[in-house]
C-alpha positions as CSV (number, residue, x, y, z in Angstrom):
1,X,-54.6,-55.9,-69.1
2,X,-56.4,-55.1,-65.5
3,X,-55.3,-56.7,-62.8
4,X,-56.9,-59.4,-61.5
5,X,-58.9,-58.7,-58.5
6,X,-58.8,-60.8,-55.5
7,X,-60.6,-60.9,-52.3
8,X,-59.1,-59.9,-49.1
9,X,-59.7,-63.5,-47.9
10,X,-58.4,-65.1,-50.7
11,X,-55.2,-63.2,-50.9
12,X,-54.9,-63.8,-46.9
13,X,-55.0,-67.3,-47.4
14,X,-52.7,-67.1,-50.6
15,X,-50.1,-65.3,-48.7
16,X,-50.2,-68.0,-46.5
17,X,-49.8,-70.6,-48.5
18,X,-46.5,-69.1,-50.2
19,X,-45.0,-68.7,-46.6
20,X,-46.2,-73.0,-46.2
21,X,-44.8,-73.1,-49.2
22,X,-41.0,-71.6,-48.5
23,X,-41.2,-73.4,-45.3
24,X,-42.0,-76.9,-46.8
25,X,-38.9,-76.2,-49.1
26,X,-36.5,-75.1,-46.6
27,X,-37.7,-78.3,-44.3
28,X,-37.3,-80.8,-47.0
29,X,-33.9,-79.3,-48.1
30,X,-33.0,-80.0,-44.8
31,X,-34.2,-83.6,-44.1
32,X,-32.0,-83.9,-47.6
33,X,-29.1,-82.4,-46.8
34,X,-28.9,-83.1,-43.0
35,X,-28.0,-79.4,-42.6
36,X,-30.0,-76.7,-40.6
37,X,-27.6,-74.5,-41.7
38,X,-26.3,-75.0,-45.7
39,X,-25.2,-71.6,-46.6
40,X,-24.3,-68.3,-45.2
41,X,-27.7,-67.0,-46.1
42,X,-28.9,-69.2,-44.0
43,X,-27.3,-68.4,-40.3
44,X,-24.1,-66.4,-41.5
45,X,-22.7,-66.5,-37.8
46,X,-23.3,-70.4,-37.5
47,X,-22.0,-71.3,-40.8
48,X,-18.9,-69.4,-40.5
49,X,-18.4,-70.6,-37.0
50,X,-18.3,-73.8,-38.2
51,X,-16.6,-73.6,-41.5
52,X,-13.2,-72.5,-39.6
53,X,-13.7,-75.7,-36.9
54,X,-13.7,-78.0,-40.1
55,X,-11.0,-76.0,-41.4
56,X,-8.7,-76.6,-38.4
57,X,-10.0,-80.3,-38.0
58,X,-8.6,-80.6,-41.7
59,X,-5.5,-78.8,-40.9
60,X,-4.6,-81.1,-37.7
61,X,-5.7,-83.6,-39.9
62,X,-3.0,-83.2,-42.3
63,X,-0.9,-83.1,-39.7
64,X,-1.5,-86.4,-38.5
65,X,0.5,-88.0,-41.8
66,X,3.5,-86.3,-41.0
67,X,3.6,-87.9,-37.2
68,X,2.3,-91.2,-38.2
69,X,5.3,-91.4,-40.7
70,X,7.3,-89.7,-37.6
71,X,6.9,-92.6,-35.8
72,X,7.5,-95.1,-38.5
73,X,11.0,-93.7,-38.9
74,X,11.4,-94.1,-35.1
75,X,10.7,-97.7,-35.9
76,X,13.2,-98.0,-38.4
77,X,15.6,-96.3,-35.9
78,X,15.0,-98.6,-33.2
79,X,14.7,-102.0,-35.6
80,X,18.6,-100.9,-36.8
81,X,19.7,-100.4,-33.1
82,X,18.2,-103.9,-31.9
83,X,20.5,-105.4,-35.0
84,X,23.1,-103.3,-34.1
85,X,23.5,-104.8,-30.5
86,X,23.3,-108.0,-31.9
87,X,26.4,-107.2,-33.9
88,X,28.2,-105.6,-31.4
89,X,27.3,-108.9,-29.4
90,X,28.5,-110.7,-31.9
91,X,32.1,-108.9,-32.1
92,X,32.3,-108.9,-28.2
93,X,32.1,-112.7,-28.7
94,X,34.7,-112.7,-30.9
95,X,37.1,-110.5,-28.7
96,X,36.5,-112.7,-25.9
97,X,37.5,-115.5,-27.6
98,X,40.2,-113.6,-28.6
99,X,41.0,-112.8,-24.8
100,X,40.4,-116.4,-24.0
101,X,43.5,-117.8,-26.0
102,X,45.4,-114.9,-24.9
103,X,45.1,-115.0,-21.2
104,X,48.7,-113.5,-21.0
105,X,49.7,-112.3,-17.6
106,X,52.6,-112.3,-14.7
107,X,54.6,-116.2,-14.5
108,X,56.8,-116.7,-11.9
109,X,58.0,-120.7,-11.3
110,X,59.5,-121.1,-7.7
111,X,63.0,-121.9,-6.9
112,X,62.4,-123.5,-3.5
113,X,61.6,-127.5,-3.6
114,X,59.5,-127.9,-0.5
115,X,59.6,-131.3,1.6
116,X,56.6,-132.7,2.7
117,X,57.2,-131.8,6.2
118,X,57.4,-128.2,4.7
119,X,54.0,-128.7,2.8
120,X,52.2,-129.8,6.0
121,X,53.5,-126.9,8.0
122,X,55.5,-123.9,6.4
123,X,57.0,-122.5,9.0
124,X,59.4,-125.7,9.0
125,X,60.8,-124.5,5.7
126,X,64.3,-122.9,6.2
127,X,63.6,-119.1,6.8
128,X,59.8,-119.1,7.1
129,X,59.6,-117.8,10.8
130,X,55.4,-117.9,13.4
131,X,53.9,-114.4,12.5
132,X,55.5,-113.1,9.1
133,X,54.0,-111.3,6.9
134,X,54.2,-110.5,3.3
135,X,51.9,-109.1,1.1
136,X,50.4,-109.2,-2.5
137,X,49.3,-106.7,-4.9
138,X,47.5,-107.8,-8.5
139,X,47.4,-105.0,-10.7
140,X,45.9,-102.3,-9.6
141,X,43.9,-104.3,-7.1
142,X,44.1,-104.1,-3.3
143,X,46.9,-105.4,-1.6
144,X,46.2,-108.5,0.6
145,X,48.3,-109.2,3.8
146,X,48.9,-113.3,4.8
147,X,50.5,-113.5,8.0
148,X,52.8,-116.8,8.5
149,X,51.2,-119.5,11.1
150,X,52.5,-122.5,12.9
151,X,50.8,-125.3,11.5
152,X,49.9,-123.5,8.6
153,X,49.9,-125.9,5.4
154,X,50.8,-125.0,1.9
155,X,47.3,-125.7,0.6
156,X,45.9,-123.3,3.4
157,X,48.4,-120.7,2.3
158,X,47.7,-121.1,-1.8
159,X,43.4,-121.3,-0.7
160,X,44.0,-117.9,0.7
161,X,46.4,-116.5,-1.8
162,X,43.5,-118.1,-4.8
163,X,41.3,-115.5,-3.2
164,X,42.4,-112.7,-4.9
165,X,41.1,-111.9,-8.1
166,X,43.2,-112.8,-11.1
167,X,45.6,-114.6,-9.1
168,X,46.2,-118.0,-9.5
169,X,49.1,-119.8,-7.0
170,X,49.6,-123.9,-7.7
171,X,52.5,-126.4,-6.7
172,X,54.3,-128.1,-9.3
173,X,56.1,-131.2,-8.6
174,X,59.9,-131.0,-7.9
175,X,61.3,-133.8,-11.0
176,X,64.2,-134.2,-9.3
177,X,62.7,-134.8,-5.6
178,X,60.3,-136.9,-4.9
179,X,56.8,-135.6,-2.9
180,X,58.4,-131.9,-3.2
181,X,56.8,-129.3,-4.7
182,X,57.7,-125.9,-6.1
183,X,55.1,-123.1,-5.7
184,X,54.1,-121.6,-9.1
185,X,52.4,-118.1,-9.4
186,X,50.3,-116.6,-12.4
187,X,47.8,-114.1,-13.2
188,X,45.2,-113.8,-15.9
189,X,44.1,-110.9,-18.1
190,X,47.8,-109.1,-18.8
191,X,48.1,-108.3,-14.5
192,X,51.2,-107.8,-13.2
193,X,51.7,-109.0,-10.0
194,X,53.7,-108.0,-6.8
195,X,55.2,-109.5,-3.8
196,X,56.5,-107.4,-0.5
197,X,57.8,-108.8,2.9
198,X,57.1,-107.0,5.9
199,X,59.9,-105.8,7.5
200,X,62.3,-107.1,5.9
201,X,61.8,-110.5,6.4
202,X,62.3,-112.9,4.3
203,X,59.3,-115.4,4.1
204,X,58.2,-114.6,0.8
205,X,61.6,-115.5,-0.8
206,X,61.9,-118.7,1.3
207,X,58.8,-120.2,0.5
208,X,59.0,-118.6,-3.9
209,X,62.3,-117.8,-3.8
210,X,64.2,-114.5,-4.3
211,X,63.2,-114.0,-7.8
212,X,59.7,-113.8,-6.7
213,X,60.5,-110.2,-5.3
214,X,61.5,-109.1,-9.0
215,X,64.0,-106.6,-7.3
216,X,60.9,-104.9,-5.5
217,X,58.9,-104.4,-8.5
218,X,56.0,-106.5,-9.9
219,X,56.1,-109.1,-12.0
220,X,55.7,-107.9,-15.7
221,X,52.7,-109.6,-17.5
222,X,53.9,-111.2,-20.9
223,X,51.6,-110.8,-23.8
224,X,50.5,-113.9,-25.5
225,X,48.6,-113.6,-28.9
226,X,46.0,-115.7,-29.9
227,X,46.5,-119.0,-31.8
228,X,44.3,-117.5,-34.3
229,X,44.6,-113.8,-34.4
230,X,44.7,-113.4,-37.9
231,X,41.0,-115.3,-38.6
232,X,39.7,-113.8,-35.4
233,X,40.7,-109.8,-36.3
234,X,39.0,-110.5,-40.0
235,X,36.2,-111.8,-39.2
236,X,35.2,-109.2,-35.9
237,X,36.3,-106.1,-38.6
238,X,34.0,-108.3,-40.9
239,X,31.4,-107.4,-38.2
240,X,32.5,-103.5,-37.9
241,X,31.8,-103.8,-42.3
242,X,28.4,-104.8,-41.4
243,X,27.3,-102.2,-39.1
244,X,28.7,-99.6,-41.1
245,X,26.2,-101.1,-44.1
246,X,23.6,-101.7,-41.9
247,X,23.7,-97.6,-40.7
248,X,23.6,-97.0,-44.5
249,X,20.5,-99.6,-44.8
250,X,18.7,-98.1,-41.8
251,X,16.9,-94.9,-43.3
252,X,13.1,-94.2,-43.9
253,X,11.3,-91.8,-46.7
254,X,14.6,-90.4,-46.5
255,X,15.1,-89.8,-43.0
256,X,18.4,-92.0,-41.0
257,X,18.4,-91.0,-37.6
258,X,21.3,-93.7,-37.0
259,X,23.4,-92.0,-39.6
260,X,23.0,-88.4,-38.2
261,X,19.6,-86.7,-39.6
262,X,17.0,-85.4,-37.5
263,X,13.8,-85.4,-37.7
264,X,10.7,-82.1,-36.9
265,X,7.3,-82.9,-36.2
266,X,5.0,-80.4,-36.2
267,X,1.9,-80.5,-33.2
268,X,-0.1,-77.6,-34.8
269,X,-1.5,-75.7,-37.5
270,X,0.5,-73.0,-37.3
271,X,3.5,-74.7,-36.6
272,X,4.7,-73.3,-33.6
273,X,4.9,-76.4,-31.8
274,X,6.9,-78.9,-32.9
275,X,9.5,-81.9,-31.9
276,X,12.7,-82.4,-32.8
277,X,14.6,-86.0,-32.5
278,X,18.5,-85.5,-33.7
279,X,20.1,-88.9,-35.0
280,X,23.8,-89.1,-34.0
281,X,26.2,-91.6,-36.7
282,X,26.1,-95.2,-35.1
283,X,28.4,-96.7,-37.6
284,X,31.5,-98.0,-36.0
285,X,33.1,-94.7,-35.8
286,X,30.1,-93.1,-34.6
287,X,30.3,-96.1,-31.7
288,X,34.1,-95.4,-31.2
289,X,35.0,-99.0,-32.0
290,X,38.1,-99.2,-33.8
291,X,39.7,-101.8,-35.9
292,X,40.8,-105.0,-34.3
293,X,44.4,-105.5,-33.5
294,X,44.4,-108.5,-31.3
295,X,48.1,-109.0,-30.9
296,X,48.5,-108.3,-27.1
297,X,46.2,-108.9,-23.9
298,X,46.0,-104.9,-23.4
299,X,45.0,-104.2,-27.0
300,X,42.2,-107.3,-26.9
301,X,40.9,-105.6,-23.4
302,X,41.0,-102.1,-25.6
303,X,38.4,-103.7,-28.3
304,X,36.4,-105.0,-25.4
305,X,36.0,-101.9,-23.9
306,X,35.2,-100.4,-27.3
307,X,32.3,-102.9,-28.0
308,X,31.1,-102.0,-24.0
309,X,31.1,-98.6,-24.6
310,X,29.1,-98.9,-28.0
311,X,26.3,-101.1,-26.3
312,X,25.9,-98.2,-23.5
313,X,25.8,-95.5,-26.5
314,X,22.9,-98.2,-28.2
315,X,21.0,-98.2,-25.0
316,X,21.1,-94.6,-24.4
317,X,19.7,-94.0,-28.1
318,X,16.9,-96.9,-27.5
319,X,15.7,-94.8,-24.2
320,X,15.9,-91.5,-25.9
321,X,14.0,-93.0,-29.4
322,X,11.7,-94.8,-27.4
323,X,10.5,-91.1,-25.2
324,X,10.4,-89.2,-28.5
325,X,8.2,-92.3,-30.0
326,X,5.8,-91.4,-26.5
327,X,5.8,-88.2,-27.0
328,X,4.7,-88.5,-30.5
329,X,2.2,-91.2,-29.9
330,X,0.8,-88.9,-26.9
331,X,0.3,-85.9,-29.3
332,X,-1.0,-88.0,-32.2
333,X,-4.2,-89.2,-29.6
334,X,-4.8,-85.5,-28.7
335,X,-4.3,-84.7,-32.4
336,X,-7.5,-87.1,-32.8
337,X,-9.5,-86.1,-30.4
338,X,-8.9,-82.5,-30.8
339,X,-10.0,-83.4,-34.3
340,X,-13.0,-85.1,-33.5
341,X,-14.3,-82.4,-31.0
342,X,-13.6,-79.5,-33.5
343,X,-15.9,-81.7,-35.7
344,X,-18.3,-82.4,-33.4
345,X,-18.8,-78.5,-32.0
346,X,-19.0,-78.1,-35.8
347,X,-22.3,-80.4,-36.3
348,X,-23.7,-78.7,-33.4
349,X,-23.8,-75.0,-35.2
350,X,-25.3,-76.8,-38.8
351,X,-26.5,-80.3,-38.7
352,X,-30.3,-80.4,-38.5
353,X,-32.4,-82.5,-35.6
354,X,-34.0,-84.8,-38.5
355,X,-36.4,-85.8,-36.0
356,X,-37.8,-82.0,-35.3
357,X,-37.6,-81.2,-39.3
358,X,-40.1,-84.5,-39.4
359,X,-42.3,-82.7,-37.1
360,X,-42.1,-79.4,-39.0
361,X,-42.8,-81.2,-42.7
362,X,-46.0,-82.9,-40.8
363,X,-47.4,-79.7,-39.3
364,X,-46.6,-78.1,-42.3
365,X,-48.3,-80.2,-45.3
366,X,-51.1,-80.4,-42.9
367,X,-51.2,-76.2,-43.0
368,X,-50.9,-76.6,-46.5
369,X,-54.0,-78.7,-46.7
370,X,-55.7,-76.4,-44.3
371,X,-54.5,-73.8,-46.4
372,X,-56.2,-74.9,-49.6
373,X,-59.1,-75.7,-48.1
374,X,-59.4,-72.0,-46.9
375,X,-58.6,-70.6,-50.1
376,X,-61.6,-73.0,-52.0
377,X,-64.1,-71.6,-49.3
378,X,-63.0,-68.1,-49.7
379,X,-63.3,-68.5,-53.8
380,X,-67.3,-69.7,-53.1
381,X,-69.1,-65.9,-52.5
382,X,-67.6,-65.5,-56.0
383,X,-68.9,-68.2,-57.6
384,X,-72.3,-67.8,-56.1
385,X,-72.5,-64.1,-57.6
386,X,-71.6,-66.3,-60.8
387,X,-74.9,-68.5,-60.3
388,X,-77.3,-65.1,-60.4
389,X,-75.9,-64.5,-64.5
390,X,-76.1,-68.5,-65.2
């Protein structure tokens, strides 16, 4: 069949109206779809641009699970250490207690009954001369000089001696003498004691009496155990059981930083930047707090020391959790906001300006109308040659 032959006006405005046509469909796709850019055919540079920002803004995304359930498991870490100070709270109470009814330390009970003249001014006592000196040592302590004054009373003389720490100097009454007194010494927390005359004068031992200068060495402390040693050892081990159960209890989608695992976080897609929190084993072994054994002062001090030394070990754990949780924390809000600008230079290379694409589809179906218009007029010199056969 022949082809059908067409005016040069008519196939202008034809041609035009197939280019309206594709433009109209690419402008409503568009407006549908939001996109200015759909497929690669349609900007292959823009599309692909933006297909790998939406693939890293997916990959960081991914990423942000594994640090949100980081910081969980920090959580968990730091709820178990806040219950773990409570416990070792808890046994330090008990050791104190312990400490309390077993305040053993240095007893010495005078041998010198001192008159009341003697009590109102010691340098009357036989031997006690103005300006002698002795001193005092408690433990490991300092060593405190008194110097003997006329005039000086005996409760002057025991104010100053009450001064030093752990030392404790009172009278007791003669029972044989009326209104004289023996001076009795003691110390608290298992200290020995030690008394040294100046010189070799002998005010010390005529105001105690010689057995106060224990042959020049100090006065042993004596080791008195609790009433109730047995009930208080069970129940502060009881407490050691239940931070070693607790340590056990403390762990997080697998993860117990208080019982020695550690933890990686990755920062990036590729993984090369990451952050790694190592637990260390807080049960009582890993706080060095050993079993009770309350039956002397020195071995009650011991525990306390333990339980000190564990709460420092807790502390230093709660710092270094707490700066890992900021770190974390710090890197998930750049983690979201490096997501939502990959995202947002994404849009920029595809999402269509609905408000332009409007404009277009306007300016467009009004061409098309144009269009049509043209093509009827150009069709009318053919249909006139039509009217000349009618």
């Amino acid at each position: 069949m022949a082809d059908i032959v067409l005016t040069a006006a008519m196939r202008a405005n034809l041609a035009s109206l197939q280019s309206t046509a594709t433009l109209l469909g690419q402008t409503q796709q568009r407006l549908a779809t939001g996109n200015k850019v759909n497929t690669a055919l349609d900007n292959p540079s823009s599309f692909f641009a933006a297909q790998n920002l939406n693939n890293r803004a997916s990959d960081l995304s991914s990423l942000l699970d594994g640090m949100g359930q980081a910081i969980q498991a920090l959580q968990a870490a730091n709820d178990g250490i806040t219950t773990l100070t409570s416990l070792a709270n808890q046994a330090k109470s008990v050791a104190q207690t312990a400490l309390g009814e077993a305040s053993g330390g240095a007893f010495f009970k005078g041998t010198v009954s001192l008159t009341a003249g003697n009590q109102t001014d010691i340098t009357t006592a036989a031997g006690v001369v103005n300006a002698e000196q002795f001193t005092v040592q408690v433990g490991s302590g300092p060593v405190s000089t008194f110097t003997i004054a006329t005039g000086e009373t005996v409760a002057n003389l025991i104010a100053q001696l009450n001064t030093i720490s752990g030392l404790s100097v009172t009278t007791v009454a003669d029972p044989v003498t009326s209104g004289n007194v023996y001076l009795q010494v003691q110390t608290t927390n298992g200290q020995t004691v030690q008394f040294k005359e100046v010189g070799g004068k002998v005010d010390a031992t005529s105001l105690f009496g010689a057995g106060v200068l224990n042959a020049g060495a100090a006065l042993p402390a004596t080791n008195v155990t609790p009433t109730d040693k047995v009930s208080l050892e069970t129940s502060y081990n009881a407490i050691l059981t239940q931070i070693d159960n607790l340590v056990k209890d403390t762990s997080y989608n697998g993860k117990n930083l208080l019982n020695g695992d550690s933890l990686t976080v990755q920062f990036n897609e590729k993984n090369t930047t990451s952050l790694t929190i190592t637990g260390t084993k807080r049960n009582s072994t890993g706080l060095t707090i050993a079993q009770a054994q309350f039956d002397t002062v020195a071995h009650i001090q011991s525990s306390l020391t333990d339980i000190q030394n564990a709460l420092g070990y807790l502390r230093q754990d709660g710092t270094s959790y707490g700066n890992n949780l900021a770190v974390i924390q710090a890197r998930q809000d750049f983690t979201n906001n490096l997501i939502g600008t990959l995202k947002d230079g994404a849009s920029q290379l595809t999402i269509a300006d609905k408000n332009e694409e409007g404009a277009n589809l306007l300016a467009l179906q009004t061409s098309q109308q144009l269009g049509i218009q043209a093509l009827a007029l150009a069709s009318q010199a053919n249909q006139s040659v039509l009217r000349l056969f009618a």
